[in-house]
PDB file with one MODEL, atoms N, CA, C and O in Angstrom:
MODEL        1
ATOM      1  N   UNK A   1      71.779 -76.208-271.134  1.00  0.00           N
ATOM      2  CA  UNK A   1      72.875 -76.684-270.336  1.00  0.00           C
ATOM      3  C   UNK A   1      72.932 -78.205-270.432  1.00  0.00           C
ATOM      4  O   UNK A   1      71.882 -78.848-270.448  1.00  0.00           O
ATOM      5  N   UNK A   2      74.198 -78.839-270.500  1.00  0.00           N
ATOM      6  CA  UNK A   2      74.219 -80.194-270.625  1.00  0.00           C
ATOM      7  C   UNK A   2      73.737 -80.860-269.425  1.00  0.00           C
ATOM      8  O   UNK A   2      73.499 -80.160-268.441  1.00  0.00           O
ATOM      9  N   UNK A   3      73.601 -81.833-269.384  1.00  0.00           N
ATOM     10  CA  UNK A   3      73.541 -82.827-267.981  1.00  0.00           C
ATOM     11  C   UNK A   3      73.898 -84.336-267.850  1.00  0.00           C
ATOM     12  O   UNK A   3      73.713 -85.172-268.735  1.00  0.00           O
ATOM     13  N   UNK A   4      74.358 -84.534-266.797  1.00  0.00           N
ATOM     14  CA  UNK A   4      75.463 -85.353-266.782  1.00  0.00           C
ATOM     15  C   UNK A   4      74.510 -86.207-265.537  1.00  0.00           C
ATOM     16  O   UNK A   4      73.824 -85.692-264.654  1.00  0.00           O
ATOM     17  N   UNK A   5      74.733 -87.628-265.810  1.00  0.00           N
ATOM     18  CA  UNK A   5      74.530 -89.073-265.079  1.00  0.00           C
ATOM     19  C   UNK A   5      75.747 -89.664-264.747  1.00  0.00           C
ATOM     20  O   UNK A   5      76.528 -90.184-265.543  1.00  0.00           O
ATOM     21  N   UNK A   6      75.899 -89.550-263.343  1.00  0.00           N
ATOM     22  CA  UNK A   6      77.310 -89.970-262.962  1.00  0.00           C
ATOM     23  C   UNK A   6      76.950 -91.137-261.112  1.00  0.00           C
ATOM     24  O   UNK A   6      76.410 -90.787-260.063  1.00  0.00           O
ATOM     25  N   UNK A   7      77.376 -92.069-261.399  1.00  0.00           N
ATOM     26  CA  UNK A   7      77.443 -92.965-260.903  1.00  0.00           C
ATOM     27  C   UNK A   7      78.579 -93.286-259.774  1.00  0.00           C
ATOM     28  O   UNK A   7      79.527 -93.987-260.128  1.00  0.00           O
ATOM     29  N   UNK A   8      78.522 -92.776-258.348  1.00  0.00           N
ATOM     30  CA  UNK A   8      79.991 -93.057-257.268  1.00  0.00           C
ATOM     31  C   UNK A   8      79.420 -94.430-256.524  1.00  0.00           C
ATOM     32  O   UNK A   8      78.333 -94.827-256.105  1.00  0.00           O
ATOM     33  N   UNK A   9      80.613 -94.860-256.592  1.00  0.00           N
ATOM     34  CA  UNK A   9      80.643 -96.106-255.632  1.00  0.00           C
ATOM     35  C   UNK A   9      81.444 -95.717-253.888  1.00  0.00           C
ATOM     36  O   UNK A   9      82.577 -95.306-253.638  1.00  0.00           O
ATOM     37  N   UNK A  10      80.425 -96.022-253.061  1.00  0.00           N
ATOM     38  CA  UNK A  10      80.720 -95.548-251.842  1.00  0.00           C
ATOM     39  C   UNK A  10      80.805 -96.644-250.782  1.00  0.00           C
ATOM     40  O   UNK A  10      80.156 -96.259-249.809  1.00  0.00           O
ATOM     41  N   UNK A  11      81.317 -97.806-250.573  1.00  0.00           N
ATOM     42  CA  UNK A  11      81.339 -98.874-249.966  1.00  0.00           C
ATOM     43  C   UNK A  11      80.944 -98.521-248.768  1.00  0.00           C
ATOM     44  O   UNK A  11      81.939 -98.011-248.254  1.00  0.00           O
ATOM     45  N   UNK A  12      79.815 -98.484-247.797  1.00  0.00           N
ATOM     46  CA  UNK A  12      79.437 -97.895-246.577  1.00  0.00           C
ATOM     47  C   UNK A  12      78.901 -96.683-246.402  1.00  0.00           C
ATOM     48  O   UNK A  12      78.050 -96.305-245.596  1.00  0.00           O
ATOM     49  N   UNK A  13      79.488 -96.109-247.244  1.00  0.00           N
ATOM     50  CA  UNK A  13      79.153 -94.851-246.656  1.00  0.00           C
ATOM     51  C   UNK A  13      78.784 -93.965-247.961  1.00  0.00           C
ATOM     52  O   UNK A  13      79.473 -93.059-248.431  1.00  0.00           O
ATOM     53  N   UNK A  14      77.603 -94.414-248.411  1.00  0.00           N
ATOM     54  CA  UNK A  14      77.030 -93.484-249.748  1.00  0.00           C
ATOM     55  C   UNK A  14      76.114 -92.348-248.814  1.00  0.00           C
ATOM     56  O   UNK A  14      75.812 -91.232-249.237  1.00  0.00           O
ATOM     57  N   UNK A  15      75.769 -92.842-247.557  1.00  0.00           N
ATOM     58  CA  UNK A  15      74.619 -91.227-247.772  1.00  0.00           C
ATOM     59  C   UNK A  15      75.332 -90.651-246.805  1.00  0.00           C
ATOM     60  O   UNK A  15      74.526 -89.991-246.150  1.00  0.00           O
ATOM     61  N   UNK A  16      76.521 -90.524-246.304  1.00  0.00           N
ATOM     62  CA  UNK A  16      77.771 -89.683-246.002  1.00  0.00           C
ATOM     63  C   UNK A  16      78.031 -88.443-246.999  1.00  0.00           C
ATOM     64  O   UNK A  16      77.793 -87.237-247.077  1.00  0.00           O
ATOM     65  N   UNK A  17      78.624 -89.412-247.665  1.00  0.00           N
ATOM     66  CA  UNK A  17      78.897 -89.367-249.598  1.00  0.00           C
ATOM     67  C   UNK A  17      78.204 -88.276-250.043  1.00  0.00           C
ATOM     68  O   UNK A  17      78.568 -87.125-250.286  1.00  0.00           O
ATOM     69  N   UNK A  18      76.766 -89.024-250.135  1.00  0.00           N
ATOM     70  CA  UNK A  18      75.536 -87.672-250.845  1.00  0.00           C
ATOM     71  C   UNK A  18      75.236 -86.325-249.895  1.00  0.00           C
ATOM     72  O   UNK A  18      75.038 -85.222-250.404  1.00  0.00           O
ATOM     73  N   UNK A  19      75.231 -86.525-248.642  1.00  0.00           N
ATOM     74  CA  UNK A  19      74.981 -85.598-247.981  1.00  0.00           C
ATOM     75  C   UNK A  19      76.187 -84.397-247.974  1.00  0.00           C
ATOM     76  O   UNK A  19      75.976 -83.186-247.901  1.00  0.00           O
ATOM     77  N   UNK A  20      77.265 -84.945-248.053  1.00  0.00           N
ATOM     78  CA  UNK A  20      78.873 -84.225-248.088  1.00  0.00           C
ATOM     79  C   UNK A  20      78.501 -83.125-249.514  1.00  0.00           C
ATOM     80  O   UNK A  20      78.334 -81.906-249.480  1.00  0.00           O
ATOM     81  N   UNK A  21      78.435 -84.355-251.098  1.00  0.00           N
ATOM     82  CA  UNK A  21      78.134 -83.323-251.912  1.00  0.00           C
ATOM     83  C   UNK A  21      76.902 -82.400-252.166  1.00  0.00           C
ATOM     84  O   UNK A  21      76.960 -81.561-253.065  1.00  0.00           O
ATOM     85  N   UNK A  22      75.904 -82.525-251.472  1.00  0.00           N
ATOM     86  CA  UNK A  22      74.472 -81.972-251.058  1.00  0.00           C
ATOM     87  C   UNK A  22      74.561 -80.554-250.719  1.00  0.00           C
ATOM     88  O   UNK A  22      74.367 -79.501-251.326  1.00  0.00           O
ATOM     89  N   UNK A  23      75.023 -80.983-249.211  1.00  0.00           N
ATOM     90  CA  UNK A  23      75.774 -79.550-248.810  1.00  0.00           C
ATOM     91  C   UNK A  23      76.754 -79.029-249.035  1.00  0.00           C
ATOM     92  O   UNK A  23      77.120 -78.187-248.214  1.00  0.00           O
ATOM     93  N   UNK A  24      77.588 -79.284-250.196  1.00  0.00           N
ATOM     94  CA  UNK A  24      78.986 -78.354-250.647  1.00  0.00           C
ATOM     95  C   UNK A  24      78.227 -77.692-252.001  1.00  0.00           C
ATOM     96  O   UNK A  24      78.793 -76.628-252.254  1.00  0.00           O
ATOM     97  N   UNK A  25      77.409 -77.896-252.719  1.00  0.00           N
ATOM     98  CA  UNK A  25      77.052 -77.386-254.267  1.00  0.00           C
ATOM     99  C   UNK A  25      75.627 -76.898-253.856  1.00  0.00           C
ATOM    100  O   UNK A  25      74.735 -77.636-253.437  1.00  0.00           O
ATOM    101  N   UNK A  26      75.540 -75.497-254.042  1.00  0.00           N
ATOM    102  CA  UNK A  26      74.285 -74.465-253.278  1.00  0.00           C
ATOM    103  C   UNK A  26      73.205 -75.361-254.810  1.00  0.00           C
ATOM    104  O   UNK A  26      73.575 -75.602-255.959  1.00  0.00           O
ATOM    105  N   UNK A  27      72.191 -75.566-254.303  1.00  0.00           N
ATOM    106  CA  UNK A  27      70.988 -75.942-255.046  1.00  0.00           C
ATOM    107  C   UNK A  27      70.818 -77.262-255.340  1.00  0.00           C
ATOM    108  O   UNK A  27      69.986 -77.729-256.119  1.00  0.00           O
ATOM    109  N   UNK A  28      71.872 -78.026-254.503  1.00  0.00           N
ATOM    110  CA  UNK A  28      71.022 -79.580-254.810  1.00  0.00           C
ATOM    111  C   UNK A  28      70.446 -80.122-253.918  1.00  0.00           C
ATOM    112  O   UNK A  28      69.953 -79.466-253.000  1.00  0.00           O
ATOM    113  N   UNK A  29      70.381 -81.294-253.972  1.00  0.00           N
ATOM    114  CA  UNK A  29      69.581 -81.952-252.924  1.00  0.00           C
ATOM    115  C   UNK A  29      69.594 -83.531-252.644  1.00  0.00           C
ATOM    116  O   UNK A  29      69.945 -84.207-253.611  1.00  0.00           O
ATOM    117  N   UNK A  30      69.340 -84.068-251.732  1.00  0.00           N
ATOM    118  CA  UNK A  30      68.735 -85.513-251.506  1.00  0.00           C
ATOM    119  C   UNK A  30      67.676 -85.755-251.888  1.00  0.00           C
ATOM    120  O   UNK A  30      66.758 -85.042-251.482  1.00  0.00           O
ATOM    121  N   UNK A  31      67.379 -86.892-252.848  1.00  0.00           N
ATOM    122  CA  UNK A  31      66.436 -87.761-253.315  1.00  0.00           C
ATOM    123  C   UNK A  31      66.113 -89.144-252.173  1.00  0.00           C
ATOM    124  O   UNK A  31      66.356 -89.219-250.969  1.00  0.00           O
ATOM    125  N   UNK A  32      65.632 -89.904-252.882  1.00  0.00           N
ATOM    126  CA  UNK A  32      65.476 -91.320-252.187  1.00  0.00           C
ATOM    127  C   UNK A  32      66.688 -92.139-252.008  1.00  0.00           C
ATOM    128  O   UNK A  32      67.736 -92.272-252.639  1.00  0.00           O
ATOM    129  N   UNK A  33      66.118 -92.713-250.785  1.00  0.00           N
ATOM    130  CA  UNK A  33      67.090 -93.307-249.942  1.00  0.00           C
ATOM    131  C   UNK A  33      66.810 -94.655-250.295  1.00  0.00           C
ATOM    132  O   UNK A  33      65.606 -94.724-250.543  1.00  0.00           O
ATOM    133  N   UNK A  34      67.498 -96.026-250.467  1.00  0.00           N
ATOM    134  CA  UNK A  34      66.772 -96.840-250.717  1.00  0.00           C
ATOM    135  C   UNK A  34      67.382 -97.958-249.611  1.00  0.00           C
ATOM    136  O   UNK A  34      68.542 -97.583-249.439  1.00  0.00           O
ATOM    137  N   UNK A  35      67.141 -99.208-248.743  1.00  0.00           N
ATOM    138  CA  UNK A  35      67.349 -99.405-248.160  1.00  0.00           C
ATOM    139  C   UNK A  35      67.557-101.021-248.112  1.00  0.00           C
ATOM    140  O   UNK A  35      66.745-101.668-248.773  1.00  0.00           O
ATOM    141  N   UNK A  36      68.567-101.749-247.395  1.00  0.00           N
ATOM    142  CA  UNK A  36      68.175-103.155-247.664  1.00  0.00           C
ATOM    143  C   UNK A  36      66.622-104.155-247.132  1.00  0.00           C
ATOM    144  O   UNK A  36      66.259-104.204-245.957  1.00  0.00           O
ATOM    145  N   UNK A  37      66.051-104.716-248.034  1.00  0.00           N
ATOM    146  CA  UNK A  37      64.690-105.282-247.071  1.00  0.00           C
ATOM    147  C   UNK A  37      65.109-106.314-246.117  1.00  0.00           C
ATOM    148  O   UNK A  37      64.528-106.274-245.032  1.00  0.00           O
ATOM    149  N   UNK A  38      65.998-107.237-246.286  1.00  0.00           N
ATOM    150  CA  UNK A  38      66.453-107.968-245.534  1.00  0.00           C
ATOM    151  C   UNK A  38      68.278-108.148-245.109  1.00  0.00           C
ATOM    152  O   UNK A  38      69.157-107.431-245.587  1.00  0.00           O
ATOM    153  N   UNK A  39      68.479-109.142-244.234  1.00  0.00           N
ATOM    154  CA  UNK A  39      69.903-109.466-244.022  1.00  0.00           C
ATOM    155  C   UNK A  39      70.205-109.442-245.471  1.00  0.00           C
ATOM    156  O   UNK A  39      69.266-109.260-246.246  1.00  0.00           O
ATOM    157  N   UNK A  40      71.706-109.645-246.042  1.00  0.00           N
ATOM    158  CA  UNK A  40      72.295-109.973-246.931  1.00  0.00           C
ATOM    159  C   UNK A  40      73.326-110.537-246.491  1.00  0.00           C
ATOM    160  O   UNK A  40      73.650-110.398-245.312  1.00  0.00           O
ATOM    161  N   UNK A  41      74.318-111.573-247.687  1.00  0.00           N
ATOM    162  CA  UNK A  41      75.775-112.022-247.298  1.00  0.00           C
ATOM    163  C   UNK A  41      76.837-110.848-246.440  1.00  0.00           C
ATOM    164  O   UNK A  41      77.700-111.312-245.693  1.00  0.00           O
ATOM    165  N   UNK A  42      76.712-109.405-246.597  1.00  0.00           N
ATOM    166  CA  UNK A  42      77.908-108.346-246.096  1.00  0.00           C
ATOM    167  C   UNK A  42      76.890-107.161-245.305  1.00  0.00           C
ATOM    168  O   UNK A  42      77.302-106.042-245.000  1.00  0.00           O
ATOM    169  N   UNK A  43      75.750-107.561-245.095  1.00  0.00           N
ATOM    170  CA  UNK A  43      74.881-106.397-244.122  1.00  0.00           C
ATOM    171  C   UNK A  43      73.797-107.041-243.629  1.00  0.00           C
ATOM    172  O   UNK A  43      73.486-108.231-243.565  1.00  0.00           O
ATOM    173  N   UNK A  44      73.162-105.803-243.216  1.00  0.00           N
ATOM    174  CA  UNK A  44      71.915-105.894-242.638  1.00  0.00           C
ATOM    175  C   UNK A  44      70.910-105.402-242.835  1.00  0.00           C
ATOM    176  O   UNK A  44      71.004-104.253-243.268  1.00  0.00           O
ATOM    177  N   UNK A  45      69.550-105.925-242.653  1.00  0.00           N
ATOM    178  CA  UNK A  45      68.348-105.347-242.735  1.00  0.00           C
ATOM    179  C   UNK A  45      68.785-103.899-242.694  1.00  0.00           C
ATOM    180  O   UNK A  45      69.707-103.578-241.945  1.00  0.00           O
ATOM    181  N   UNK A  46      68.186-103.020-243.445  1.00  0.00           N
ATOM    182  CA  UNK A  46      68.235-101.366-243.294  1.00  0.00           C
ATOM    183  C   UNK A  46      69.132-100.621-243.393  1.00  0.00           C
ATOM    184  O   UNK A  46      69.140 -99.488-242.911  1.00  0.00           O
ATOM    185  N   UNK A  47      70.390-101.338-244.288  1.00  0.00           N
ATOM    186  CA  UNK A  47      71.402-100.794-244.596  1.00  0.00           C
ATOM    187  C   UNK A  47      71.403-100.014-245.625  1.00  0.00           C
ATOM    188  O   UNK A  47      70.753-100.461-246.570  1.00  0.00           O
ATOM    189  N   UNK A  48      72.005 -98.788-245.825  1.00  0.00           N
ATOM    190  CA  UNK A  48      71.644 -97.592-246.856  1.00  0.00           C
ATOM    191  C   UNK A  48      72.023 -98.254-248.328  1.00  0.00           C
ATOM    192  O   UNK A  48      73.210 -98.509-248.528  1.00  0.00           O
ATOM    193  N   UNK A  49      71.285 -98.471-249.114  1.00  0.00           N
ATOM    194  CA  UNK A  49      72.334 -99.534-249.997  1.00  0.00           C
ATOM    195  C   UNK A  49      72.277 -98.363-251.589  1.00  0.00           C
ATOM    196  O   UNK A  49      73.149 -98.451-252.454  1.00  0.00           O
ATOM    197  N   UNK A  50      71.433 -97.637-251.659  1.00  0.00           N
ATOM    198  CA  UNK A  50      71.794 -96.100-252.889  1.00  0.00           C
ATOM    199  C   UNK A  50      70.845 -95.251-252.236  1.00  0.00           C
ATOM    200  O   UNK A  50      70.030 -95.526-251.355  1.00  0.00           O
ATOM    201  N   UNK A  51      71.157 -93.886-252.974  1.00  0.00           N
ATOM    202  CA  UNK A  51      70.749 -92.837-252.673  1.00  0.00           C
ATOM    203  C   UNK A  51      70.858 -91.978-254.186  1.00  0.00           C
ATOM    204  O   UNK A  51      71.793 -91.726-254.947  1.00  0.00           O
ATOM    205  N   UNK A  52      69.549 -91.709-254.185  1.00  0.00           N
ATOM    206  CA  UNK A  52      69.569 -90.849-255.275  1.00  0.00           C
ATOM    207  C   UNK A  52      69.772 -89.151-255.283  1.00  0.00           C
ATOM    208  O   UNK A  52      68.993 -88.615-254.495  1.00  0.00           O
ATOM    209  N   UNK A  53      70.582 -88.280-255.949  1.00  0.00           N
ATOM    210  CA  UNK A  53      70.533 -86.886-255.433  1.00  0.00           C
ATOM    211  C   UNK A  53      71.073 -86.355-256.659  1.00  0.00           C
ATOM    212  O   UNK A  53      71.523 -86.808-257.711  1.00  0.00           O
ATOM    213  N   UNK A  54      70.863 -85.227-256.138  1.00  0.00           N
ATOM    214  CA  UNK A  54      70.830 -84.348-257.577  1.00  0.00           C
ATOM    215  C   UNK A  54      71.933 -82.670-257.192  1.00  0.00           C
ATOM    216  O   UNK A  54      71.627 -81.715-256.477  1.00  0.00           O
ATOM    217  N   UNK A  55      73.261 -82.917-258.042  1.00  0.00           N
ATOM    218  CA  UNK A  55      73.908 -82.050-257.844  1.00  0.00           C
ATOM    219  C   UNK A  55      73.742 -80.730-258.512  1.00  0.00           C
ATOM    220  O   UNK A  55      73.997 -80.931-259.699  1.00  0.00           O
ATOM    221  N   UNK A  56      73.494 -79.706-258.363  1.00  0.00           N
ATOM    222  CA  UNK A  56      73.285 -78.863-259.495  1.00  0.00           C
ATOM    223  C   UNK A  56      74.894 -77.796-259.250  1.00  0.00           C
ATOM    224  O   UNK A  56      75.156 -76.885-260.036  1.00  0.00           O
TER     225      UNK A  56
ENDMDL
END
């Protein structure tokens, strides 16, 4: 079976995003969450900034 690397841009709301397609496609899942370490210019400490997951 082929497999595909596909990349969404989710301004705010990526682990919305991942969790939405997580639970709509039976057998995937959430990976790592990765998080900001500090403030930045447009957030804050601990802001969801990717999420890795795996659609099957």
């Amino acid at each position: 079976m082929a497999k595909n690397t596909i990349c969404l841009w989710c301004d705010g709301t990526v682990l919305e995003a991942a969790t939405f397609y997580t639970s709509t496609f039976p057998d995937s899942e959430l990976g790592a969450i990765f998080h900001a370490p500090s403030d930045y210019p447009s957030g804050r400490q601990g802001d969801v900034l990717t999420v890795l997951f795996t659609v099957s």
